[in-house]
N, C-alpha and C positions, 0 to 999 in steps of 0.2 A: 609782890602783891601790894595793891595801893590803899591805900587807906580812905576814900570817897565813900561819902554819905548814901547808905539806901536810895533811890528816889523812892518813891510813894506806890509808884504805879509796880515796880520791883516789888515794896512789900504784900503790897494787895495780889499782886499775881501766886506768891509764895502762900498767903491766908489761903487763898482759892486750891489751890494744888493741894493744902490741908485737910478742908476741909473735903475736895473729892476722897481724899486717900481713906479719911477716919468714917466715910458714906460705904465706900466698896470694902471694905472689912468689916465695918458691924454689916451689912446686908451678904458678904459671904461666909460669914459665922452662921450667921441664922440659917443658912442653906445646909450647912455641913451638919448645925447641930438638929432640921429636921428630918436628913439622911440618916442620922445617929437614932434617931427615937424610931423612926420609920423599920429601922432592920431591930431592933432591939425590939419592937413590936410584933412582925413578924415570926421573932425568932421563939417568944414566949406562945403564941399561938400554937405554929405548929409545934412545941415543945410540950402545951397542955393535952394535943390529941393524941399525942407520938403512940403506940405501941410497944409495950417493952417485954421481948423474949424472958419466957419464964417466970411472970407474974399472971397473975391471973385468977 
């Protein structure tokens, strides 16, 4: 392995690839975490109407 200096254009390519990388995980978090709220929403709905055998 050699020991040669970065060039510039080398580091700004690697910034750039950072920067997409730390863009498509905070925007696929936010998707999962309004998947998460979405069905946890759902599930308290139909859990308020629900019906329960033997109450009444």
């Amino acid at each position: 392995m050699t020991s040669t200096p970065r060039s510039p254009l080398r580091r700004f390519e690697r910034w750039l690839v950072g920067i997409f990388m730390a863009t498509l995980v905070f925007v696929l978090e936010r998707l999962v975490m309004r998947q998460i709220r979405k069905k946890e929403a759902a599930r308290d709905t139909s859990t308020a109407g629900a019906v329960t055998v033997g109450e009444g």
